[in-house]
DRENFI-477000 format. One record per residue (C-alpha): y, z, x. Coordinates in steps of 0.2 Angstrom, whole numbers, padded with zeros to 4 digits, always signed. Example, Ala and Ser with C-alpha at 12.3 -4.5 7.8 and 13.67 -1.06 7.14 Angstrom:
2
-0022+0039+0062/-0005+0036+0068/
This chain:
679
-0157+0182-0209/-0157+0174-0225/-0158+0155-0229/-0139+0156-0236/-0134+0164-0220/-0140+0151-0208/-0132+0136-0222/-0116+0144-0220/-0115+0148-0202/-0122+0129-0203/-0106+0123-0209/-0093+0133-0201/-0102+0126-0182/-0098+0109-0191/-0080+0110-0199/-0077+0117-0180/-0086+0101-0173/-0075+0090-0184/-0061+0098-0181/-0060+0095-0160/-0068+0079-0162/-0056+0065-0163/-0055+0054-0178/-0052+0036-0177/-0036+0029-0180/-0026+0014-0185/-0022+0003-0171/-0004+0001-0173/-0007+0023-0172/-0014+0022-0158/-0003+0010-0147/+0011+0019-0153/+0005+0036-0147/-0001+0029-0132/+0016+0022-0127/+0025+0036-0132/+0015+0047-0119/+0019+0033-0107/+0037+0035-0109/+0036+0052-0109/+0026+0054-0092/+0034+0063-0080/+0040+0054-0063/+0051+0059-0049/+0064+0045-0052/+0069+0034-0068/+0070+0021-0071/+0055+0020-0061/+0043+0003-0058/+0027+0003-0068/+0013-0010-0066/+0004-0012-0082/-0014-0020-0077/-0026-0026-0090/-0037-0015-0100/-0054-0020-0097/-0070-0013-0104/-0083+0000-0098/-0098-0004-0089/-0108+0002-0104/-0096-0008-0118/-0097-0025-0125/-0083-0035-0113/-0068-0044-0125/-0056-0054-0113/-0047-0057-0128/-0046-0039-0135/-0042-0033-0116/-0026-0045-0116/-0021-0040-0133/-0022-0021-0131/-0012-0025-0115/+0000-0035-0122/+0003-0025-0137/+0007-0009-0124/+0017-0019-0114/+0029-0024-0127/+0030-0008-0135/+0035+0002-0119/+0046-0013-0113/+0062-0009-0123/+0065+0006-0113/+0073+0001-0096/+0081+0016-0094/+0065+0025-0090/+0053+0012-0088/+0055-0005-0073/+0040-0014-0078/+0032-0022-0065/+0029-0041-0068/+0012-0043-0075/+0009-0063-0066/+0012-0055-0052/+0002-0039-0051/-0012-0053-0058/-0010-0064-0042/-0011-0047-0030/-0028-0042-0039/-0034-0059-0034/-0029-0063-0019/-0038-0045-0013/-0050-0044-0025/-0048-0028-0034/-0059-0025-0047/-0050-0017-0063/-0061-0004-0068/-0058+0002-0050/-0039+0005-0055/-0042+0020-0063/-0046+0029-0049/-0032+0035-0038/-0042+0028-0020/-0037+0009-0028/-0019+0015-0034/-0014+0020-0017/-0020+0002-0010/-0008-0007-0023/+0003+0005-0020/+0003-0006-0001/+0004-0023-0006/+0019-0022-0020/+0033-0012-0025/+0030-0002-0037/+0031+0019-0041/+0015+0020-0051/+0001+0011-0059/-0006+0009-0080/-0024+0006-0082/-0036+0008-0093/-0052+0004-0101/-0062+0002-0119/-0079+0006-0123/-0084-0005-0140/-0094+0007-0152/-0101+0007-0173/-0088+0011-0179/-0072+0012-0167/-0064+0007-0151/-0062+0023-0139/-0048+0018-0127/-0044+0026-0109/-0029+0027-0102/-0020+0034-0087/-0005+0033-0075/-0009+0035-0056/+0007+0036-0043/+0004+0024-0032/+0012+0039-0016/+0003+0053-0021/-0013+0048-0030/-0007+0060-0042/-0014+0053-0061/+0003+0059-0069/-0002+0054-0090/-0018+0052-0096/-0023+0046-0115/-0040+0045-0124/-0038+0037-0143/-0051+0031-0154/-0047+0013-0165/-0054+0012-0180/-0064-0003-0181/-0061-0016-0194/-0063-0034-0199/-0049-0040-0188/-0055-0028-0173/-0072-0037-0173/-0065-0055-0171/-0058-0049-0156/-0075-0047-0149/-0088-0060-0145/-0107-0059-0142/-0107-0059-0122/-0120-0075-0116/-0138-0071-0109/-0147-0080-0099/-0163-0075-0093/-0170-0081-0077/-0187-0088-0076/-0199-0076-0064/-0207-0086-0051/-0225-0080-0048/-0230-0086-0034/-0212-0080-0025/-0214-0064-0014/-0233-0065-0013/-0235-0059+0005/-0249-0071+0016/-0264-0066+0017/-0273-0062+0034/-0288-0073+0036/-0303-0066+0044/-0317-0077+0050/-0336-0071+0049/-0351-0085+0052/-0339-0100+0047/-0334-0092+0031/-0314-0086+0028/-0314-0070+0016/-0298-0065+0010/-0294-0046+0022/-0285-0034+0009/-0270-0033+0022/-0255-0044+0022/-0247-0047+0037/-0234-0037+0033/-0244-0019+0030/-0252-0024+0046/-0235-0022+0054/-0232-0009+0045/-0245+0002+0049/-0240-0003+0069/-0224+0003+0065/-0231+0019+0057/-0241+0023+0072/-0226+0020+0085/-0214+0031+0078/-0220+0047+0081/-0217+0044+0098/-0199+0044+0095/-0200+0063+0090/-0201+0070+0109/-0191+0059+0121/-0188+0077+0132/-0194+0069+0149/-0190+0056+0159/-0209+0051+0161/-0211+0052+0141/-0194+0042+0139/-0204+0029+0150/-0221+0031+0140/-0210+0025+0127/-0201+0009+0135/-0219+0003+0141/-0228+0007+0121/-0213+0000+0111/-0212-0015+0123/-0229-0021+0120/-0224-0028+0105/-0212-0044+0106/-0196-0041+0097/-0199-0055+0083/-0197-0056+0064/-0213-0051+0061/-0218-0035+0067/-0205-0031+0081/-0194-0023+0069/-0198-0006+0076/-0189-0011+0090/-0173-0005+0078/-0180+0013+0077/-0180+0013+0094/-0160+0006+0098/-0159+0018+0083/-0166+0033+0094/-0158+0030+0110/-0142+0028+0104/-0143+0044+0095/-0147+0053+0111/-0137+0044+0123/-0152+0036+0133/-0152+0019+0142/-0169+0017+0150/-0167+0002+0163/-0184-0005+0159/-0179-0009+0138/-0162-0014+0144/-0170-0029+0153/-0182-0030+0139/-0168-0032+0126/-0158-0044+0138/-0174-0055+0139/-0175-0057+0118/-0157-0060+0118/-0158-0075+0128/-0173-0081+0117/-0161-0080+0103/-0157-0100+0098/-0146-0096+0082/-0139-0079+0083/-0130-0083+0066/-0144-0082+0057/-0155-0065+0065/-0148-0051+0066/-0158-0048+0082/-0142-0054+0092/-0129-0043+0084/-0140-0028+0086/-0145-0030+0103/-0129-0033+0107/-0121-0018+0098/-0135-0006+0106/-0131-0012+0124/-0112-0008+0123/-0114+0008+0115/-0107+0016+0129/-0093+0005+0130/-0098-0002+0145/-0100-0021+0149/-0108-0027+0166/-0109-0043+0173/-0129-0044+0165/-0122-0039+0148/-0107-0051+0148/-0115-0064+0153/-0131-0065+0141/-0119-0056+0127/-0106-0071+0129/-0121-0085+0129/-0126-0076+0110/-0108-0078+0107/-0103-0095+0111/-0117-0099+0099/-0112-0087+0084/-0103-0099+0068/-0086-0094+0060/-0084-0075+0053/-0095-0068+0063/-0087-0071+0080/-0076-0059+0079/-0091-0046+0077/-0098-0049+0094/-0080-0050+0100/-0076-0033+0095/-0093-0025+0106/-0090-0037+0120/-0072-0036+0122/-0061-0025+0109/-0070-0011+0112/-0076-0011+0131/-0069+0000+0143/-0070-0013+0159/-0055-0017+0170/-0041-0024+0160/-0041-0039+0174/-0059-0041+0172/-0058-0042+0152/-0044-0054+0154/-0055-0063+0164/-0068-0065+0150/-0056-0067+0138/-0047-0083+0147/-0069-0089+0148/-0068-0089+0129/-0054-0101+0125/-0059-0111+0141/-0074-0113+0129/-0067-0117+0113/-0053-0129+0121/-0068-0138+0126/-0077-0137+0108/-0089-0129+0115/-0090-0114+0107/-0101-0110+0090/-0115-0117+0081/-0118-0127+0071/-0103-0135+0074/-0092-0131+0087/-0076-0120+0082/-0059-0125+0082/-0043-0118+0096/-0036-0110+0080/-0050-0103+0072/-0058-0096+0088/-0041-0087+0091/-0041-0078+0076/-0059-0071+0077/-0052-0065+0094/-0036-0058+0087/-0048-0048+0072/-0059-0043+0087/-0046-0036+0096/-0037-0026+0082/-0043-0008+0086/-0036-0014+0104/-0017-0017+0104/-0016-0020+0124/-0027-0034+0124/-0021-0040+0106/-0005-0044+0113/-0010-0050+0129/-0019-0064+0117/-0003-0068+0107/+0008-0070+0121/-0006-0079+0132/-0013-0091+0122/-0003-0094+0103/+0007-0105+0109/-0008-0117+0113/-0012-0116+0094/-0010-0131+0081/-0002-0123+0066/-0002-0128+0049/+0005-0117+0035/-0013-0103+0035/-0010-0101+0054/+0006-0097+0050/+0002-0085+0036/-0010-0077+0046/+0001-0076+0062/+0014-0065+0054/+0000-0055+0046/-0004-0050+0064/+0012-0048+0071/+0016-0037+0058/-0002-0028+0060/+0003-0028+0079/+0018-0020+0073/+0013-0007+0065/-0002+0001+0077/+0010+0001+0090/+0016+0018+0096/+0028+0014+0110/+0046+0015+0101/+0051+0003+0116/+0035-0007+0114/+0039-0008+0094/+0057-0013+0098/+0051-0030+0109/+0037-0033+0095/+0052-0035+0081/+0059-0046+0093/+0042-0057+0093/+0041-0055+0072/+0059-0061+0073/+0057-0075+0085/+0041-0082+0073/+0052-0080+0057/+0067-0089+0064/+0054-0104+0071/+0042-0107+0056/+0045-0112+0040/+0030-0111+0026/+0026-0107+0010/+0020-0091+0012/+0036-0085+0023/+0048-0079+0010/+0036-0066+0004/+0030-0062+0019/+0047-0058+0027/+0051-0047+0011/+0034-0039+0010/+0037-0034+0030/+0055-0026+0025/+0048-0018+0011/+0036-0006+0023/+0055+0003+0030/+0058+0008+0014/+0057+0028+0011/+0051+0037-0005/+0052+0052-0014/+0038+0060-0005/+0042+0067+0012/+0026+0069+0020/+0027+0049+0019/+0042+0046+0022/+0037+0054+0039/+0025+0043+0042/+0036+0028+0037/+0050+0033+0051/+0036+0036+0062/+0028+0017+0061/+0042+0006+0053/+0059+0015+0060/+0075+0009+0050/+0084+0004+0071/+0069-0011+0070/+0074-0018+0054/+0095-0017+0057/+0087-0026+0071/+0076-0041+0061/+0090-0043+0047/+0103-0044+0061/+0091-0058+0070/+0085-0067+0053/+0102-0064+0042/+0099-0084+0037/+0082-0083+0033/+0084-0065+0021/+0099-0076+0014/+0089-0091+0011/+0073-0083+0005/+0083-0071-0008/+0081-0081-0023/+0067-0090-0018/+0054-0079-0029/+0051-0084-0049/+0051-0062-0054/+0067-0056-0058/+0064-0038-0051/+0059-0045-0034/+0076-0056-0033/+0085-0040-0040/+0076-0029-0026/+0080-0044-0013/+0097-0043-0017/+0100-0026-0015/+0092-0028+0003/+0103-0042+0007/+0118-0031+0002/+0111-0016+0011/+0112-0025+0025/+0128-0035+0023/+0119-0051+0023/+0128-0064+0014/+0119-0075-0001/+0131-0088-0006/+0136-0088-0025/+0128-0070-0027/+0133-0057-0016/+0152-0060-0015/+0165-0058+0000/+0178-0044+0001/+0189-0056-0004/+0179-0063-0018/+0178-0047-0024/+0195-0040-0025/+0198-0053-0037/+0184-0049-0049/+0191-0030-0048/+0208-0033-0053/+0202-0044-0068/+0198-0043-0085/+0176-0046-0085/+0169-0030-0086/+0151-0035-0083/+0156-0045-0067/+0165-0029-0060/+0149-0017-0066/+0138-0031-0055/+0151-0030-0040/+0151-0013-0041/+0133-0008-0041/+0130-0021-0025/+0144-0013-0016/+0136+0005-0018/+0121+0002-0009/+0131-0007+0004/+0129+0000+0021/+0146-0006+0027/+0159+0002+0017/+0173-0011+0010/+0188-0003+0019/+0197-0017+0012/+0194-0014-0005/+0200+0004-0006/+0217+0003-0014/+0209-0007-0026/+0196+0003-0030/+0207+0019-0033/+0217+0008-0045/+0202+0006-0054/+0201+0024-0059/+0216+0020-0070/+0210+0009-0080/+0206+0011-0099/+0195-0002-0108/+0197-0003-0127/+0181-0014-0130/+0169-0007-0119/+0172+0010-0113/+0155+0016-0108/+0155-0001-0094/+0173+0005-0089/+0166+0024-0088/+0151+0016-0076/+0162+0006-0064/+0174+0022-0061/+0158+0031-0057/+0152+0017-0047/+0169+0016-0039/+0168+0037-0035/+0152+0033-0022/+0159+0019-0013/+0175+0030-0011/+0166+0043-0005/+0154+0031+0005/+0172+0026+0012/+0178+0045+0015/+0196+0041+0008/+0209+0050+0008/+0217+0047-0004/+0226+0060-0014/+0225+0048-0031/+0206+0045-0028/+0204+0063-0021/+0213+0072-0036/+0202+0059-0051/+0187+0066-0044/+0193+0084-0048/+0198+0082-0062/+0181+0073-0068/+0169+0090-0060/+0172+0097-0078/+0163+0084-0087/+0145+0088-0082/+0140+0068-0082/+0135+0055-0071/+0154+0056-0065/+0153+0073-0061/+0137+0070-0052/+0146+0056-0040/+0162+0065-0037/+0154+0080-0029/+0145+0071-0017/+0160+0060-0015/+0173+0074-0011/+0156+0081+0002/+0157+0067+0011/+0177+0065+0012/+0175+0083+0019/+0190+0090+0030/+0204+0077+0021/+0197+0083+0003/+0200+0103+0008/+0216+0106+0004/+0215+0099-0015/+0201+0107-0018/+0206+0125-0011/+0222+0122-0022/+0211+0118-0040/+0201+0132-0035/+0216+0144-0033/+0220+0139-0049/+0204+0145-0059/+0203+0160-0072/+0189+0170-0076/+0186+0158-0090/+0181+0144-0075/+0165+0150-0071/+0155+0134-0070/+0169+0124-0061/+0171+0139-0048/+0154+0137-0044/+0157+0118-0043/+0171+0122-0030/+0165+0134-0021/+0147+0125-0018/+0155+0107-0012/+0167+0118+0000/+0152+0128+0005/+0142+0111+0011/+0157+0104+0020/+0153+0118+0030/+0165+0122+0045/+0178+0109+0042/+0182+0119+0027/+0188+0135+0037/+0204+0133+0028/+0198+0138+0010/+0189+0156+0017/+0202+0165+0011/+0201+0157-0009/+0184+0158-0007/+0184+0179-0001/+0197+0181-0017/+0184+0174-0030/+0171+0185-0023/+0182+0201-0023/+0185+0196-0041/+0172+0188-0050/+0158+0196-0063/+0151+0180-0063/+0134+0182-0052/+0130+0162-0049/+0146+0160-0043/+0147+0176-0031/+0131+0171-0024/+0137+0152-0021/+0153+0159-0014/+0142+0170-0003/+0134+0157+0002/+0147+0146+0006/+0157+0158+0019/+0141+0159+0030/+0138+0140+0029/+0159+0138+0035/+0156+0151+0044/+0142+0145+0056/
């Protein structure tokens, strides 16, 4: 092959090199293209909630808080004016959420942290993304993650073109760098004596336990006999479990957990060094022991009682840790655990209990409410048993509803689940703090279904809609009081359509019947679109209202008639929630199935809904159809089809289209619709 040859197959590798690589672009180019794709995403409802969290920059970039907030900003505004598609999420408080559970933000692009958010707010899907700071560009990453599925539904890579303005973005990070101490870490030296003279021995006192260490473990590769088991015990207790070399004693816990073996002789021996212990805080001695000897879930008297002195002398956050082995987790006599569990808060009620300084009643009860969470018996024995004793103050309370609602949750007794809404309802009615509004919300929030079926499953299953009629029926002041209490304007929209859902009154915002009816027969369109939308996700239907409501399909508007075409709409569902029968609303909702809208959409499940009393109108519009009628026929046919039997009267129509039609969708609709009235 000749030198011109290998040039020019040189060059074409490279044209195709340039032409896949991505050339970097403007950043006005590059936001817009990136917003664009956002818009364009795919999702399973609009407008759907977005939470936009801040860009932030790779591990391997130069970090710019200040180029992070601007590219965020910049997205933010530029996918904002689209509330059609887009419900965006309010960024202060998606900010306070990442804080308060400390998520960190280059985690957000992976699906695993979308699904947690996707647990603590309200929101259908998440935006991240990241920068990486090179010569000559900005590569930016970007992705969508549904917060249900941990589907990533939208993903962007762009490259900004790095300029003057770009780099004042970015600042020079601060290094610091920390001055190495030489004498730290030097191990101690082992002095050994010959003729008065001290000569440095090449061993530290670490290899020498090392090298004990070394030599021990091979016993623990045949443990087959009872007599070697034994041989075992008797070599590895020669050596005191301490700090210095008795750390071999954790290969051995290690080895006889693994293979179920609970030799007396090492038992005793563990028991011994745990009551030696003065600071279990501190050595992890304690904990290990402890954890070794209630492997099997069984706690005697022995254990107990050398466990809970270790315990009454463990400090704050790690209580609950020697609650869980000793108590949460233990298999003994429920009457024997409450027994122990009454000697613990005998202890801290006489501030006896942890070192250095002795716990608190409230402190000690929530390190045996987090000890007792895999254990929901025992957890609301505790509640019941002993919160009432407690000194609360707005974090107790906080934390309270936190485990009642955890409490809730685990439970699997529909009965059981049923007498803890009662609890939650109780607390909600008697306490008053800060944190309470949200809370209460946040707890409701939990009932509410999705667009994924496998989790709405799982939803009926732990939060079943009979519990919250329930705790909106008991707390109908507090939902009503807490409404507005929230500073985000989608949270109060979203509190307000609960309160309606559930016919709870808020002063001023959610009108009466009576209230209402005089909006409707007005003149304000925008305060009759507002009515209306609250009274469709009403889940009492305003029989009051009805005559009023058909009047309003009447009505013509010259100023505004895309409002006045929204509230007839609106009006078609609350009929239909209503199942009138009323020949005017009935015969407006034929005659808008031609128009292939919004309207069209409502009336069909409207005239589903009203069923038997809407058969005969529509049996007669549907004898009245030509050949020409194709799309309405199969309109007809299909709503008389999923009233099912109630519909027998309109067989006959139906048979006559199908003897006569050439029209395929519609024969197989009508079809269909005999066997469904037929069944």
């Amino acid at each position: 092959m000749n030198w011109t040859k290998i040039l020019l197959i040189g060059v074409i590798i490279t044209l195709a090199g340039n032409t896949h690589a991505q050339k970097p672009k403007s950043y006005p180019t590059v936001t817009q293209e990136l917003a664009a794709k956002i818009i364009a995403a795919p999702a399973p409802k609009t407008p759907h909630s977005l939470a936009v969290v801040p860009f932030t920059a790779t591990p391997s970039s130069q970090q710019s808080k200040a180029f992070g907030e601007y590219l965020t900003e910049t997205i933010i505004g530029s996918i904002s004016g689209h509330p059609d598609k887009l419900k965006l999420f309010e960024r202060t408080r998606m900010d306070a959420i990442l804080k308060e559970h400390e998520f960190i933000l280059t985690d957000l692009m992976k699906p695993a942290a979308a699904l947690k958010i996707g647990q603590l707010a309200p929101i259908d899907a998440i935006l991240s993304g990241t920068y990486t700071k090179l010569k000559s560009y900005i590569e930016v990453s970007a992705r969508i993650i549904d917060v249900t599925s941990g589907e990533i539904t939208m993903s962007y890579v762009g490259r900004i073109k790095m300029n003057k303005n770009m780099a004042t973005l970015f600042t020079q990070p601060d290094t610091t760098i920390e001055p190495v101490d030489a004498d730290k870490n030097k191990g101690n030296t082992v002095q050994i004596v010959l003729n008065g003279n001290t000569n440095p021995s090449t061993k530290t006192q670490a290899e020498i336990c090392k090298e004990k260490a070394d030599a021990f473990r091979p016993h623990l590769n045949d443990l087959s006999t009872p007599e070697k088991i034994s041989a075992v015990v008797a070599e590895a207790t020669k050596t005191p479990f301490d700090n210095v070399c008795g750390k071999l004693h954790y290969d051995v816990m290690y080895a006889f957990t693994r293979f179920k073996l609970d030799p007396e002789q090492y038992k005793n021996f563990l028991l011994a060094t745990l009551d030696t212990i003065a600071y279990p805080t501190g050595d992890d001695r304690a904990y290990e022991i402890v954890r070794y000897l209630t492997t099997d879930n069984q706690v005697d008297a022995r254990e107990w009682k050398s466990g809970f002195a270790a315990l009454s002398k463990v400090g704050n956050y790690y209580l609950s840790n020697y609650v869980i082995q000793l108590i949460g987790k233990s298999d003994s006599p429920e009457a024997e655990q409450k027994t122990r569990i009454k000697q613990y808060f005998d202890l801290a009620a006489q501030n006896k209990l942890g070192l250095p300084r002795a716990l608190s009643f409230e402190v000690a009860y929530v390190e045996m409410m987090e000890g007792l969470s895999k254990n929901q018996p025992l957890r609301q024995y505790v509640y019941e048993t002993y919160s009432a004793q407690l000194v609360r103050d707005d974090k107790l309370n906080a934390t309270l509803f936190g485990e009642l609602s955890s409490m809730y949750k685990e439970e699997t007794n529909p009965q059981r689940k049923t007498e803890l809404i009662g609890w939650l309802a109780a607390f909600v009615n008697a306490n008053e703090y800060p944190k309470a509004h949200e809370q209460l919300y946040d707890f409701a929030w939990h009932f509410k279904m999705t667009y994924n079926e496998t989790t709405n499953e799982e939803i009926r299953r732990n939060y079943p809609e009979s519990d919250l009629k329930i705790l909106a029926q008991r707390c109908r002041d507090k939902f009503s009081n807490y409404a507005l209490l929230t500073p985000y304007p989608n949270q109060k929209e979203d509190r307000i359509n609960f309160c309606v859902k559930y016919n709870i009154a808020i002063p001023g915002v959610i009108p009466t019947l009576e209230e209402a009816d005089v909006i409707l027969k007005g003149t304000n369109l925008n305060e009759q679109l507002r009515v209306m939308k609250l009274l469709a996700i009403s889940e009492t239907p305003p029989v009051k209202l009805e005559n009023t409501l058909v009047n309003l399909l009447n009505k013509k508007s010259l100023e505004d008639k895309t409002t006045m075409n929204n509230i007839q709409t609106l009006a078609i569902t609350v009929l239909g929630n209503l199942r009138t029968a009323n020949p005017k609303a009935i015969d407006y909702m034929l005659a808008v199935l031609p128009h292939y809208g919004n309207d069209t959409e409502a009336a069909k499940e409207a005239l589903v809904k009203i069923g038997k009393p809407a058969v005969k109108a529509l049996t007669t519009r549907l004898d009245k159809t030509t050949d020409q009628d194709g799309g309405l026929q199969h309109q007809l046919i299909t709503i008389l089809g999923k009233i099912g039997k109630d519909a027998a009267a309109a067989e006959k129509s139906i048979q006559r289209i199908l003897t006569i039609t050439r029209n395929k969708d519609v024969r197989y609709a009508a079809e269909a619709a005999l066997q469904a009235i037929g069944k």
